[in-house]
C-alpha positions, 0 to 999 in steps of 0.5 A: 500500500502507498504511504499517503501523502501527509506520511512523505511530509513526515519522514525524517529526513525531509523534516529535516530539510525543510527545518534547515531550509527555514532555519538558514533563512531567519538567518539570511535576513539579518545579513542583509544590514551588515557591509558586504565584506562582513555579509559575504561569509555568513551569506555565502554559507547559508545560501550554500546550507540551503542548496544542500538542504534542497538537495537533501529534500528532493532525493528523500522524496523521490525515494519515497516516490519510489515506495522506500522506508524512512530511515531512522535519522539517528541510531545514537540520539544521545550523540546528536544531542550532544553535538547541539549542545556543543554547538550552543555551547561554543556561540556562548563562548565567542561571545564571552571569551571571543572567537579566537580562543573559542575556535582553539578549544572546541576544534580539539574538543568535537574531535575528541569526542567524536573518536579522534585522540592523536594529541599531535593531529588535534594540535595539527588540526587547531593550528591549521584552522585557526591559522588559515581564519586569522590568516585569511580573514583579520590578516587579508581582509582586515576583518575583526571576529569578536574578542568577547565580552570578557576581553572588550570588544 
């Protein structure tokens, strides 16, 4: 028997899609009154989220066109959680104690909890990372990422 019409806009996947879709255009407005230099970034980003989130849902529908069975989204919940929590976690952190310092400890951090432990790769990692958006962005660009509320703005 076919699944109804309601149930294809129930699956998770597509749940999923529609709420990153609603999620990264909240977002997209406010970049509308920053310059286009400090836009560019955060735009680019959430435009390509959405195309992605797109993506995501026109290949979950035309799998369930095709009769297939959603998949469950997640086989450890506790970990998604988790990963959210982080996330939430290192916003806070740039605010308070800025971007810099935040960015140098979550980086090691997710990878450490996500399975990774080579003290060496982690510190690879950080360098790398922190090093290439310092280089790019408040070296090239002259742009300044948040120093915290702690340190002043």
């Amino acid at each position: 028997m076919p699944e109804s019409r309601n149930s294809r806009l129930t699956r998770p996947e597509t749940l999923t899609a529609l709420g990153i879709i609603v999620v990264a255009v909240g977002f997209l407005v406010p970049t509308y009154d920053l310059r286009a230099i400090s836009a560019l970034l955060p735009a680019a980003m959430l435009v390509g989220l959405i195309v992605l989130s797109v993506a995501l849902l026109v290949s979950d529908q035309r799998k369930a066109s095709m009769g297939d069975e959603a998949q469950q989204m997640t086989k450890s919940p506790k970990r998604v959680i988790g990963a959210f929590l982080l996330i939430v976690a290192y916003a806070l952190a740039c605010d308070f104690i800025g971007f810099y310092v935040s960015t140098a400890v979550t980086i090691p951090l997710v990878a450490w909890v996500f399975g990774y432990r080579s003290p060496v790769g982690l510190l690879i990692a950080t360098v790398i990372v922190v090093g290439t958006i310092w280089a790019i962005f408040d070296f090239g660009m002259s742009q300044d990422f948040p120093t915290g509320r702690f340190w002043g703005r």
